[in-house]
C-alpha positions in Angstrom: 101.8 184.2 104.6 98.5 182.5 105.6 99.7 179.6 103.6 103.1 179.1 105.1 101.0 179.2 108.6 98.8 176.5 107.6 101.6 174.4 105.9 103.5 174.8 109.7 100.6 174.0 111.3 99.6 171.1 109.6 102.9 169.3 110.0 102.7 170.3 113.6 100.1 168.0 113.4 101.2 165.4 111.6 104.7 165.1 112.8 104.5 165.3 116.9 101.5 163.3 117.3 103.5 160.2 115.6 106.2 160.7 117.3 104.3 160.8 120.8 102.6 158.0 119.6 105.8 156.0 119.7 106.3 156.7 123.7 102.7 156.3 124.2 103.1 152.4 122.8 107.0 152.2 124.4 105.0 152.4 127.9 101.9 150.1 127.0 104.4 146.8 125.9 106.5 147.8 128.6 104.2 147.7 131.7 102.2 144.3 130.5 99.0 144.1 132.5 97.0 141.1 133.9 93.2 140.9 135.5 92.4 140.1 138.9 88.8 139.0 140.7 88.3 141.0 143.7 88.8 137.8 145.9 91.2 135.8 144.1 94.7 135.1 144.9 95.5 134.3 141.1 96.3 137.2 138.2 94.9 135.9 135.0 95.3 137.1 131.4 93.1 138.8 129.1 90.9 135.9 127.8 91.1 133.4 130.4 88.1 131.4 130.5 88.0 131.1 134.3 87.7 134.9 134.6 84.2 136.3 135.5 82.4 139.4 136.0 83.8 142.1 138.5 87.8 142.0 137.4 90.0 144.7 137.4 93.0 145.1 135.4 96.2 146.2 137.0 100.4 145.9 135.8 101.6 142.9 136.6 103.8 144.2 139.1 101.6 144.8 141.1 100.0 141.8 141.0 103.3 140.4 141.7 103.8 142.9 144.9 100.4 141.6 146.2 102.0 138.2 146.1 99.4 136.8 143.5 100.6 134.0 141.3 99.8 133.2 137.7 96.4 131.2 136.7 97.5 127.9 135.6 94.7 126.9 133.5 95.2 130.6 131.2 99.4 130.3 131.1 98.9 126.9 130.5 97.0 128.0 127.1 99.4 126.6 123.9 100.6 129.0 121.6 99.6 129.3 118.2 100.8 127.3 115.6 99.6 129.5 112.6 102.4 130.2 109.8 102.4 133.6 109.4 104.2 135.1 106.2 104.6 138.5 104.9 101.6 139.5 103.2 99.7 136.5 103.9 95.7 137.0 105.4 94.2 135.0 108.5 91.4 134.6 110.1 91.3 135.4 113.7 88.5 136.0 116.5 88.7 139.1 118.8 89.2 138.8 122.1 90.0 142.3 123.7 89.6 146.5 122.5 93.0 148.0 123.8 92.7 151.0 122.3 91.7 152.9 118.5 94.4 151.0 117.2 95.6 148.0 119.2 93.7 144.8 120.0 94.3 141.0 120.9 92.9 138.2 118.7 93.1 134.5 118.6 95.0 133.0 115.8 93.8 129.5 116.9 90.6 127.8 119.2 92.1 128.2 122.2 95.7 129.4 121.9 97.6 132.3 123.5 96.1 135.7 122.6 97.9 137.9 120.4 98.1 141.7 120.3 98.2 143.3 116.9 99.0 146.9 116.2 97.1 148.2 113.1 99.8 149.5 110.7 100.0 153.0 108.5 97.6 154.6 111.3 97.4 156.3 115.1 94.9 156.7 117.1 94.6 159.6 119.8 96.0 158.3 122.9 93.6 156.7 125.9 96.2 155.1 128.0 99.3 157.5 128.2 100.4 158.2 131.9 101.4 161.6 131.4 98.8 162.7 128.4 95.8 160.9 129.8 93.0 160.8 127.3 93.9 162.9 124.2 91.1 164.3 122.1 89.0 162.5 120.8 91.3 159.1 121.8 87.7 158.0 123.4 85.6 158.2 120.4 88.0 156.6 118.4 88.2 153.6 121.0 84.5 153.0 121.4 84.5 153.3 117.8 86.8 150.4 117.1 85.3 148.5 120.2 81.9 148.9 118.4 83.2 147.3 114.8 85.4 144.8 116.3 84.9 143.7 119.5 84.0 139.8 120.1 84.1 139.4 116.5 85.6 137.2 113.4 88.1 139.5 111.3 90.5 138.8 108.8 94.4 140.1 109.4 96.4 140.9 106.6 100.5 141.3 106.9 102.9 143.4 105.3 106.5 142.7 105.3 107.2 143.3 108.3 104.9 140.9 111.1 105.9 141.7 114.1 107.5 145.3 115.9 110.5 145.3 118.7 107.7 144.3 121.6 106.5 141.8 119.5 103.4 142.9 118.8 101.8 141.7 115.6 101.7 144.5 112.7 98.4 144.0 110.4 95.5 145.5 108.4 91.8 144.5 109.6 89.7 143.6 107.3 85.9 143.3 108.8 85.1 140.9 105.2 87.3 139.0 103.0 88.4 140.6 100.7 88.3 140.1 96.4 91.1 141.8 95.7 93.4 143.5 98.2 94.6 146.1 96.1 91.0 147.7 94.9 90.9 150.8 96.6 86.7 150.5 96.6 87.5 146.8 98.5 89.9 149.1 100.8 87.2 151.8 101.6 84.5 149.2 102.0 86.5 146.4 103.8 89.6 147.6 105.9 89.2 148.6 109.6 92.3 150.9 109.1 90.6 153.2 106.6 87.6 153.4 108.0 89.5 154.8 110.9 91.1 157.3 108.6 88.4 158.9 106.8 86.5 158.8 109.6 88.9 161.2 111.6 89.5 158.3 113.9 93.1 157.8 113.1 95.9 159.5 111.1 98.2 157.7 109.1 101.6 157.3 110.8 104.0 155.1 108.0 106.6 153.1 109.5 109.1 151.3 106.4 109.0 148.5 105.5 105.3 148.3 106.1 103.4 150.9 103.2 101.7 148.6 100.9 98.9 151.3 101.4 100.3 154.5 102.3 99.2 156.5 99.4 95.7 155.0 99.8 96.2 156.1 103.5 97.1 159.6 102.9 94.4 160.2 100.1 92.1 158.8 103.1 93.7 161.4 105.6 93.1 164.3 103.2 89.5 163.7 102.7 88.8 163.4 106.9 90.3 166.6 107.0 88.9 168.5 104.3 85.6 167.8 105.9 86.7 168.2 109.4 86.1 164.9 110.9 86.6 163.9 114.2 90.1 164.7 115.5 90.4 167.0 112.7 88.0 169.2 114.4 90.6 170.3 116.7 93.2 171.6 113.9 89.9 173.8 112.1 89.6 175.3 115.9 93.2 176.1 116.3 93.2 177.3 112.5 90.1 179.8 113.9 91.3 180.8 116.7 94.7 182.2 115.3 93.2 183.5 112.5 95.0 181.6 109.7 
């Protein structure tokens, strides 16, 4: 009996949470944001170089209901003209931490930002408008924002580049990597296990993209045999009901 428990409880855990995680990113594409100075009359986006200290970021509706208009000199910015092909690595600059498992790079010097969603894991939620900050969603945040932020990175695609929103779908690699498929390059060199087995992250596949799922899971397994970071919360709730 104890083991049919923790069996139930653990795909609790594993099931909800990625589907949550869906609605959580429905609502982030869906309500696109833009930054505003606290005297301007002009909404700007993420990395435009006009922007200074003391901006607040708001959806652009209500930028729009404030009857601000759209920065030429960041609209104006070109997009990229980077060929991107399944499977195929690039290296891009970081611009901007969304969350654990979203940011925005530059493809190009001075192109359009893109946002890329790191694929075969989720992050706790930080952003969700009815859920708030989920535990440990914060850690996991400053965590990436610590490895990542305003730095050079490598992207690597799967088969599938982009999702319905048209966000980009990659794996970060923080170095170039030797050979993709060594799992000791994996460990050492990809972003999106080092969210894993750090308890950052659980791994959330979505076809066609699973060039690393089994790498992914093995990854999972090992956060929560030790009881890293989220993970804390299922060895409470195991506790506290006894299991």
């Amino acid at each position: 009996m104890k083991n049919l428990l923790s069996r139930i409880l653990l795909f609790v855990m594993l099931i909800i949470p990625a589907v949550s995680a869906q609605a959580g990113d429905d609502y982030e594409i869906a309500e696109e944001t833009v930054w505003v100075t606290r005297t301007g009359q002009r909404y700007h986006n993420e990395d435009c170089r006009t922007l200074r200290g003391g901006n607040s970021e708001i959806p652009i509706s209500e930028a729009r209901e404030r009857g601000l208009t759209a920065c030429g000199v960041c609209w104006d910015m070109p997009e990229h003209s980077v060929d991107i092909q399944p499977n195929s690595l690039h290296f891009v600059r970081v611009v901007r931490i969304i969350d654990g498992d979203t940011i925005t790079v530059e493809m190009q010097n001075g192109t359009r930002p893109e946002r890329v969603r790191f694929i075969g894991v989720d992050a706790p939620e930080t952003r969700h408008p009815q859920r708030g900050v989920e535990f440990f969603g914060q850690e996991a945040s400053d965590f990436t924002a610590q490895a990542l932020a305003n730095r050079h990175i490598w992207i690597q695609f799967d088969v599938g580049i982009r999702d319905r929103f048209g966000r980009l779908l990659a794996y970060i690699w923080t170095e170039k990597p030797e050979d993709k498929d060594n799992e000791e390059e994996v460990r050492d060199k990809m972003f999106n296990a080092r969210l894993l087995f750090g308890g950052y992250a659980q791994v959330m596949t979505i076809q066609p993209n699973s060039r690393y799922a089994e790498l992914f899971i093995e990854f999972q397994r090992e956060a929560r045999e030790e009881s890293r970071g989220l993970w804390q919360e299922e060895e409470n709730i195991t506790e506290s009901y006894g299991l």
